[in-house]
C-alpha positions in Angstrom: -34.8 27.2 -7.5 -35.4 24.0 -5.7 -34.8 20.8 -7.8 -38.7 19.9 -7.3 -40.0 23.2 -8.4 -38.0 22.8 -11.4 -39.4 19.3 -11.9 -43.1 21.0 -11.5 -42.4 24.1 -13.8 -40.8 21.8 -16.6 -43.7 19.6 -16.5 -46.1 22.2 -16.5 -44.6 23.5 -19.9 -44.5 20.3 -21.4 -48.3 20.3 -20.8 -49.0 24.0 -21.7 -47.1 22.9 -25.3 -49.4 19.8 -25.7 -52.3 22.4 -24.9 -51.4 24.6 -27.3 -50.7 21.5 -29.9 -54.6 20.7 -29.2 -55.9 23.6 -28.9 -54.4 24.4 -32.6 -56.0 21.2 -33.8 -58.9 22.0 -32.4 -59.0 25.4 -34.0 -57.8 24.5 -37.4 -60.8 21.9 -37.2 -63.3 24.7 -36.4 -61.9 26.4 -39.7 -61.5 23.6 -42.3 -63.1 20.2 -41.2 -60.5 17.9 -41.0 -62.2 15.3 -39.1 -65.2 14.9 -36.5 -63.1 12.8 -34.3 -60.9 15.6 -33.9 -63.6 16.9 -31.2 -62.6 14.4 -29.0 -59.3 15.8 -28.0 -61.0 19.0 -26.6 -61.2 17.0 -22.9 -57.4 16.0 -23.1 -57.0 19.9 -24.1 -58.7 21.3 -20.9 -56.8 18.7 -19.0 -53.4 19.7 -20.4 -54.0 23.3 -19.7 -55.8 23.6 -16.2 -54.2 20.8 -14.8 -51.2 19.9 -16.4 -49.8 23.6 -17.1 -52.0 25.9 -14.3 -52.0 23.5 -11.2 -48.9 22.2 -11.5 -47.2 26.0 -12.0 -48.8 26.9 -9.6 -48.0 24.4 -7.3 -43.8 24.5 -8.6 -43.8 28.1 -7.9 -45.6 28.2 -4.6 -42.8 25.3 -3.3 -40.2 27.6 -4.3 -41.5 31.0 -3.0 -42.9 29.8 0.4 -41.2 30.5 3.7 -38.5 28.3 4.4 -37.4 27.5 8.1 -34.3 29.3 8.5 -33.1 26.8 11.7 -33.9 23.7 9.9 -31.4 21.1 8.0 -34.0 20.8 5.6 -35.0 24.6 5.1 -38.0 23.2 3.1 -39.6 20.7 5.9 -39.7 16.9 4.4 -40.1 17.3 0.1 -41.3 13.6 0.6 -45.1 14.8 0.7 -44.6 17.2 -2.2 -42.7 14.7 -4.5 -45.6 12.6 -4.1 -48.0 15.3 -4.9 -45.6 15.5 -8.6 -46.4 12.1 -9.0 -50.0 11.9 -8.0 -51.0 14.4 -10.3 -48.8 13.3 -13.0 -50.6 10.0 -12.8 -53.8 11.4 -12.6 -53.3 13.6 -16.0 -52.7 9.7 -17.3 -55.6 8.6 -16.3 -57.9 11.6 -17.5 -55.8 10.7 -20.8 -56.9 6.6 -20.9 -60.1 7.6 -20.4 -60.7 9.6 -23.2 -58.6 7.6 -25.3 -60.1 4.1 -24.0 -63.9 5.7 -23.1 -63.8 4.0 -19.9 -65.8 6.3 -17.0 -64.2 4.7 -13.9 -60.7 5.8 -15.2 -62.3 9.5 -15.2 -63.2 8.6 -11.6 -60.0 7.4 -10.4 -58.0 9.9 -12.7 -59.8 12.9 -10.4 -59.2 11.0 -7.5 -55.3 10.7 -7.8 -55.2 14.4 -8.5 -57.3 15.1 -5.3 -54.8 12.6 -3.0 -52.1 15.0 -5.1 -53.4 17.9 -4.0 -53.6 17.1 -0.3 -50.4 15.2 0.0 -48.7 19.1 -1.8 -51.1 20.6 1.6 -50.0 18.6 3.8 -46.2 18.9 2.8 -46.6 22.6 2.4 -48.9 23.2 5.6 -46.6 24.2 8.6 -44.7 26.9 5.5 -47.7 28.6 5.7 -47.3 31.0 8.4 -48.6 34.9 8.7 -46.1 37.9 8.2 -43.2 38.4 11.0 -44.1 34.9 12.6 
């Protein structure tokens, strides 16, 4: 497995545990009111578990598993594009995270916004792997 899909599927565990940490609060809340404030983590929750554990599987496992050019040095085309994608996102979860901790709305904004640049810098990188059967 290429070193950046293992960087994408360790971070994407990392995120599924804090899911299920939150989620658990969450729950346990439902149950036996701990706290109202508690409610507030249910954002950082969806967060950790669409985009932090689903997206970012997804993406580690779809680096690994497409094509590779067989004639190529660099079987994988340049990684530069999808490394930034790691990071992009990454960042973006951070910001999604300041926001609900610091309740500011532009960081939401921008937050969404570095995940979106992270998802077209991982196309873009991916782009000319993507090629139909026997090609």
């Amino acid at each position: 497995m290429p070193r950046l899909s293992v960087f994408f599927v360790r971070a994407a565990l990392i995120y599924l545990l804090l899911a299920f940490t939150f989620g658990g609060l969450l729950l346990v809340n439902k149950g036996i009111m701990i706290s109202a404030r508690i409610w507030a983590l249910l954002p950082l929750h969806m967060e950790f578990a669409f985009v932090g554990w689903m997206f970012q599987l997804a993406m580690g496992v779809a680096f690994w598993i497409l094509p590779r050019f067989s004639s190529s040095p660099t079987p994988r085309g340049n990684e530069d594009w999808s490394w930034a994608a790691f990071i992009l996102v990454n960042i973006g979860i951070a910001f999604i995270v300041l926001q609900v901790l610091l309740e500011e709305q532009w960081l939401f904004l921008a937050g969404r916004g570095i995940e979106l640049l992270g998802l077209f810098a991982f196309a873009i990188g991916n782009w000319k792997r993507v090629k139909p059967f026997g090609a």
